[in-house]
N, C-alpha and C positions, 0 to 999 in steps of 0.2 A: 670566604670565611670572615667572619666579623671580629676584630680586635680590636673594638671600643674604648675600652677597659687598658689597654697593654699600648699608654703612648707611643711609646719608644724602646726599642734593646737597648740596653748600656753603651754597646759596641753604636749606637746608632746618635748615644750624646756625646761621644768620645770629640776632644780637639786637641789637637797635636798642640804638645808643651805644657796642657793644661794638669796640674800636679793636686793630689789629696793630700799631701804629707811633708811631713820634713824632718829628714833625719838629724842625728848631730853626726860629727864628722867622726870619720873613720879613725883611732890611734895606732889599729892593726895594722900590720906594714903589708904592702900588698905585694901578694903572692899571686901567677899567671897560671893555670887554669891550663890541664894537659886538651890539645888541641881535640884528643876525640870526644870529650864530652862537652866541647864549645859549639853550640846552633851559629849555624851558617848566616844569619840573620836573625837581627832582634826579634821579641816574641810578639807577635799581633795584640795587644792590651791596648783596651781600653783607657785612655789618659782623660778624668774628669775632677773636680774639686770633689770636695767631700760631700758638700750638701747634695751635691745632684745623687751622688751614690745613695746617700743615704736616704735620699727622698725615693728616688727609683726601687731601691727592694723594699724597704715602706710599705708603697703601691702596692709592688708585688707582691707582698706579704697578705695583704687586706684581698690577694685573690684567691687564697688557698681553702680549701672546705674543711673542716676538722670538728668531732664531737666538742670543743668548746664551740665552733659557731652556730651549731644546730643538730638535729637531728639525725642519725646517723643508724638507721635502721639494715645494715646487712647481716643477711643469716649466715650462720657457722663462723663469720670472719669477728662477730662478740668487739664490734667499736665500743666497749664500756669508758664511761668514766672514769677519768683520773684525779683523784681528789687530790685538791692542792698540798696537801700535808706530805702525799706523799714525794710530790718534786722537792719538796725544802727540805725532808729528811736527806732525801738522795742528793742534794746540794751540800750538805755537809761538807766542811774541807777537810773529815777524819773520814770522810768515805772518796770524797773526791782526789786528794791531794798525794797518793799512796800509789806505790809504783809494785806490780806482779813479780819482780823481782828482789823486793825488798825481804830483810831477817824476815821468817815468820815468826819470830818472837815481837816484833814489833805492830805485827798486824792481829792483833790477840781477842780487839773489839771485831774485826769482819770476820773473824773466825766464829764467834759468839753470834753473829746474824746469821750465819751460814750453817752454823748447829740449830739455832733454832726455829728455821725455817724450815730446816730437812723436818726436825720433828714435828712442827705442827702441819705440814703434807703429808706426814704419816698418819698421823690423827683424825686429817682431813678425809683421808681417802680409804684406810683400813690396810694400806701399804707396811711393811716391815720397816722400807729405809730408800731413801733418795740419794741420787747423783746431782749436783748442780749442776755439771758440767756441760752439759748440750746447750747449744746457743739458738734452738727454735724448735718450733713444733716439730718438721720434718726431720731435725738432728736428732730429736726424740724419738721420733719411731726406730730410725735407724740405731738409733743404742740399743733402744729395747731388742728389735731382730735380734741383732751382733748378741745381745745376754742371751737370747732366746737358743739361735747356734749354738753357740759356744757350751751352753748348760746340754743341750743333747750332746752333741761330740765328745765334751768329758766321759758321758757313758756308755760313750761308743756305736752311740745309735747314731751313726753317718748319715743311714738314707732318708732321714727328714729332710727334706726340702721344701714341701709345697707347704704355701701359707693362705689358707683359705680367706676370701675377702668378702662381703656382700655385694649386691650390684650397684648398691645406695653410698657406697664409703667413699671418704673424699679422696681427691683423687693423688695423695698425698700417699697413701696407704698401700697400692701395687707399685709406686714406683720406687716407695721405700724397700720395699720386699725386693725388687728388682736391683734395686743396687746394692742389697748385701747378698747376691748372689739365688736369691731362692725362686723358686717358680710359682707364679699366683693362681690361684684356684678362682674363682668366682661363681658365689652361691648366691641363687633366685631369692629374689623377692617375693611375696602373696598379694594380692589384689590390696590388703590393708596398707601395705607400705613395712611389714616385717617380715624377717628371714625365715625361708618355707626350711622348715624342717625336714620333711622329708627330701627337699634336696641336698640339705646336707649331708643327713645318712649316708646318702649314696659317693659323699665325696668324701668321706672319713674312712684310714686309713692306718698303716705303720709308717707310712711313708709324709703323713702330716707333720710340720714342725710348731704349727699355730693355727689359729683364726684370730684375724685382726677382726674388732667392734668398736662402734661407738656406739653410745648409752645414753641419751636419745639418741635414735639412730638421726641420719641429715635430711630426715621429713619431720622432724622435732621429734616421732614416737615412740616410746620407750616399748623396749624389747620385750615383752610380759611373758617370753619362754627362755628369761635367761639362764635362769636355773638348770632345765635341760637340756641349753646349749651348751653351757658350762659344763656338763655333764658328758653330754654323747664327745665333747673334745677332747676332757679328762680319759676318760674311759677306752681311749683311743691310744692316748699317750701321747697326745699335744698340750702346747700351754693355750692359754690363755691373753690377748691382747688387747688392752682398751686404749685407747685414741682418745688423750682426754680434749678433746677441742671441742665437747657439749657436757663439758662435767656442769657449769653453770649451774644448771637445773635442778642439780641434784645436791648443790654446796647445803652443807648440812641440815638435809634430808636423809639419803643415803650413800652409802661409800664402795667403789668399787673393788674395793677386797672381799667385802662382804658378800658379795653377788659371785664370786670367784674366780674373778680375776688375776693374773698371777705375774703379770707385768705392765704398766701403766705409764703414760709422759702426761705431765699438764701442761699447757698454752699460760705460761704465768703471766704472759701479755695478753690473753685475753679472760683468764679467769681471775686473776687478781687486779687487772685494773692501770697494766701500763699501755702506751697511744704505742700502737704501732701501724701506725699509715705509713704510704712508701716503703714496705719493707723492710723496718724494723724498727726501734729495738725488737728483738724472741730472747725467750728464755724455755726452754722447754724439759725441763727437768723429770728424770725417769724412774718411778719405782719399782720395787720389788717385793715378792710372797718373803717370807723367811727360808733361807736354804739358797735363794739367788744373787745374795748380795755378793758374794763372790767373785761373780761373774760380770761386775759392773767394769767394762771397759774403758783405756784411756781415750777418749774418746777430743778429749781438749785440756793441755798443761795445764789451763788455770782455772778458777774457779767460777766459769760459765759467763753471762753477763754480769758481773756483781750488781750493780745500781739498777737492775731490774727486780734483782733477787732481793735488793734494800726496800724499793716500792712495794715490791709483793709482801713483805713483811709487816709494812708499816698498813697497808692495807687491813689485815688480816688481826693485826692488834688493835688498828683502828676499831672495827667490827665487835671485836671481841665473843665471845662464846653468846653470849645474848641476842647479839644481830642478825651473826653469818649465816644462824637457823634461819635469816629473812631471805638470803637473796634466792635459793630454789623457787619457793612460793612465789616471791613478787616476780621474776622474771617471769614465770610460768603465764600466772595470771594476767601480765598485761600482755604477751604473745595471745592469751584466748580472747581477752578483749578485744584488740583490734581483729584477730580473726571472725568471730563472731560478728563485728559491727558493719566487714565488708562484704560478707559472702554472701552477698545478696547481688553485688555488682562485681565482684572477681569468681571464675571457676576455682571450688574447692574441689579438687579430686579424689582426697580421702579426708572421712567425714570423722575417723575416732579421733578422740580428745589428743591433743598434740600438748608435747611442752613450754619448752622458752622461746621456739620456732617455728615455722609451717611455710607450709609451700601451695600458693594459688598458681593453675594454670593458665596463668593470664585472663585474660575480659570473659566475661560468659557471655556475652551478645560479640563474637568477631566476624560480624558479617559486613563490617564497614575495614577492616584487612588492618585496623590498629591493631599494634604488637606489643608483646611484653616490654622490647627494647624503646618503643615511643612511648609507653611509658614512664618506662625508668628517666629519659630525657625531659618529659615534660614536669616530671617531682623537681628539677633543679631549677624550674622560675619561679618556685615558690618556696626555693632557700631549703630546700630538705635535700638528702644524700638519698644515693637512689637504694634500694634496696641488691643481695645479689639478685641476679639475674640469670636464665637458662643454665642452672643449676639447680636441684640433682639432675640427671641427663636424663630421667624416669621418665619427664615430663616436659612436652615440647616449646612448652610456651610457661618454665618457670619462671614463678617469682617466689622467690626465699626470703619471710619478713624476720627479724628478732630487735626487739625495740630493746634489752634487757630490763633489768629490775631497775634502772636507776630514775628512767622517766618517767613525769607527773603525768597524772592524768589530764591536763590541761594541754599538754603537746601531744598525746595520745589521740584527744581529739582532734586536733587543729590536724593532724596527718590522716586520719580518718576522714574529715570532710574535706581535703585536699584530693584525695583518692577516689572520691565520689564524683566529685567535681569533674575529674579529668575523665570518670567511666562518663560524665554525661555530656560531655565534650568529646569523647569517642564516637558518639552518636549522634550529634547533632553539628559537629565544628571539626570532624575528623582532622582534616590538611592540619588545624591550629596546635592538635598531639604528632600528628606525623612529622612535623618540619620545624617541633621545641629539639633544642633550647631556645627562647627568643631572646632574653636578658643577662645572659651570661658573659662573661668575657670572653667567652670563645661558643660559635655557635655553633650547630652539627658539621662535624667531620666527616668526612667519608674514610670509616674507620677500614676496608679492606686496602683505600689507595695509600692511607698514613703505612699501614703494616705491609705493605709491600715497599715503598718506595718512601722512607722515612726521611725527613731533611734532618741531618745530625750537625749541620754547620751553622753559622750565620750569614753567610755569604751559599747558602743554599748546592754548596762542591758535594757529589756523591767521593 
């Protein structure tokens, strides 16, 4: 493994006695410390001056990949930009400085952000009325269910359980279903990449409590029989569920109430524009038809992530009603761009018009045994973020692009002839895609021995 880049561990500049700090002296009289929660020996730390620490995560810091250092093309996971205005709102010390347990008479201004963001997601989406409360996408679906439940049981109709899913949905979708208790259905896809109708017929029932959607579905293509899916599930006496983790596309173009949908979560972290790499921040807030809001569960005391739900605002006022009509279109369009500019050296498997997203099955010449995943490896010697990868499972040798609306056509290209490049180094230089990364600070892994046998220590102790 190559660690170029990564001089040293902290633990590995450490010198005994050597101090970063200086306190002023204690006036508190000292009190001893009940013997069971005193360590039997001092704690392994690191002992360095400041500047080396400071220098050392510095370094570190100058290794991390992130949409401010480039391009960050993965589909459904929507890496958008975060425009600066939005962190310095959210830096505020009348948003920052404020404790969840404080009078709510004193917090009068987040209640004011928090009203007017519930409404303009109602605006946005053709929704009745929002929950902040869910702190991520998958917390979202899971509200929505538990409303979904909850709204049949009130009328008695117990035996809903099954919640129909497509074969395409992320996979966020059955195991959401799975953990509020319901049984998942899964409904066929057609050769185009949309839900075969007639196998739903045949899984519609009294015994349905929903079908979960996403609109584009996660081969970017929008469902063009939503109307009478919408229909044969109503008509059935299920709701309605959309997955908003590809609304992008649709940001004021059209709204998914409109379509009839009848319970919905957004990804405020990926449709409005806050960085959630590693995990988080989420904000996944839930709406509802009129007649559901009732049923919006306590799902979380306080009021969701707030400084998510501050960016998302400040976003969206940013934009204002003039713009936000931009970002469906532009997203769309430079996903067709670059699709259309590679399909000549990536296999396109379905050929109708896709959205903000799409999905090549890898190289169309693999007779030199280069993979999606060398690939995706060899995009990071040339400073780009890899795309996802063998995702949708549809497709054996996925790659899922979404550049969204926010980049120029100038990096549009520069990833376009990077991607060229490496199909013609597929074929002429294979070893030099199979065995990238070569400039990175950490070179390929042997990613089944790390996830078996992970070193979780510095001293390398299982």
């Amino acid at each position: 493994m190559n660690n170029k880049l990564y001089d040293h561990l902290i633990f590995e500049l450490s010198h005994p006695g050597r101090i970063g700090y200086s306190l002023p002296h204690n006036a508190i009289p000292h009190h001893a410390l009940p013997s069971d929660v005193c360590r039997d020996k001092p704690a392994e730390l690191p002992e360095c001056d400041e500047m080396t620490v400071v220098r050392h995560y510095t370094n570190h810091s100058g290794n991390n990949f992130g949409v401010d250092n480039g391009f960050y093309p993965l589909g459904s996971c929507t890496m958008k930009y975060n425009p600066k205005i939005n962190e310095e709102i959210a830096s505020l010390p009348s948003f920052t400085h404020i404790h969840p347990l404080q009078p709510k008479q004193t917090v009068k201004g987040c209640e004011e952000v928090t009203t007017a963001l519930r409404h303009l997601l109602s605006s946005l989406t053709g929704m009745y009325d929002f929950t902040l409360k869910p702190c991520a996408g998958a917390h979202g679906e899971l509200t929505g269910l538990m409303i979904i439940r909850a709204y049949h049981e009130s009328r008695g109709d117990m035996k809903r359980v099954k919640v129909i899913v497509p074969d395409s949905a992320h996979g966020t979708n059955p195991a959401s279903a799975a953990v509020c208790g319901l049984q998942v259905v899964e409904v066929k896809s057609l050769a185009d990449g949309t839900v075969d109708i007639d196998d739903l017929r045949s899984k519609l029932d009294d015994t349905v409590a929903a079908m979960m959607m996403t609109n584009p579905n996660t081969l970017g293509l929008f469902e063009h029989n939503i109307v009478e899916i919408v229909k044969l599930v109503h008509d059935c006496g299920g709701l309605m569920y959309y997955d908003g983790a590809n609304l992008n596309p649709l940001l004021g173009i059209c709204r998914p109430g409109d379509m009839g949908f009848d319970v919905m979560h957004i990804n405020l972290h990926k449709t409005f524009s806050t960085p959630h790499g590693g995990g988080g921040p989420g904000s996944g807030p839930v709406g509802v038809r009129k007649g559901l809001e009732p049923f919006f569960p306590m799902v979380n005391p306080f009021h969701g992530n707030f400084l998510v739900e501050v960016r998302a605002l400040t976003y969206i006022l940013s934009l204002g009603k003039e713009n936000i009509k931009h970002v469906g279109p532009l997203s769309t369009l430079n996903a067709t761009y670059i699709r259309h500019q590679l399909k000549d050296a990536y296999e396109l498997p379905i050929q109708s018009l896709s959205k903000h997203e799409f999905v090549f099955n890898g190289l169309k010449d693999k007779s030199t045994g280069v993979t999606t995943l060398d690939v995706a490896k060899r995009l990071l010697d040339f400073g780009f973020h890899a795309p996802t990868i063998y995702f949708p499972l549809l497709f054996h040798e996925a790659m899922m692009i979404e550049p969204t609306e926010n980049e120029s056509k100038e990096t549009l290209d520069h990833f376009i002839d990077v991607m060229h490049q490496i199909a013609r180094e597929a074929k002429e230089t294979p070893d030099v895609v199979k065995t990238a990364p070569h400039n990175t600070p950490i070179s390929r892994v042997d990613d089944v021995l790390a996830a078996r046998h992970p070193v979780l220590t510095f001293k390398g102790e299982n």
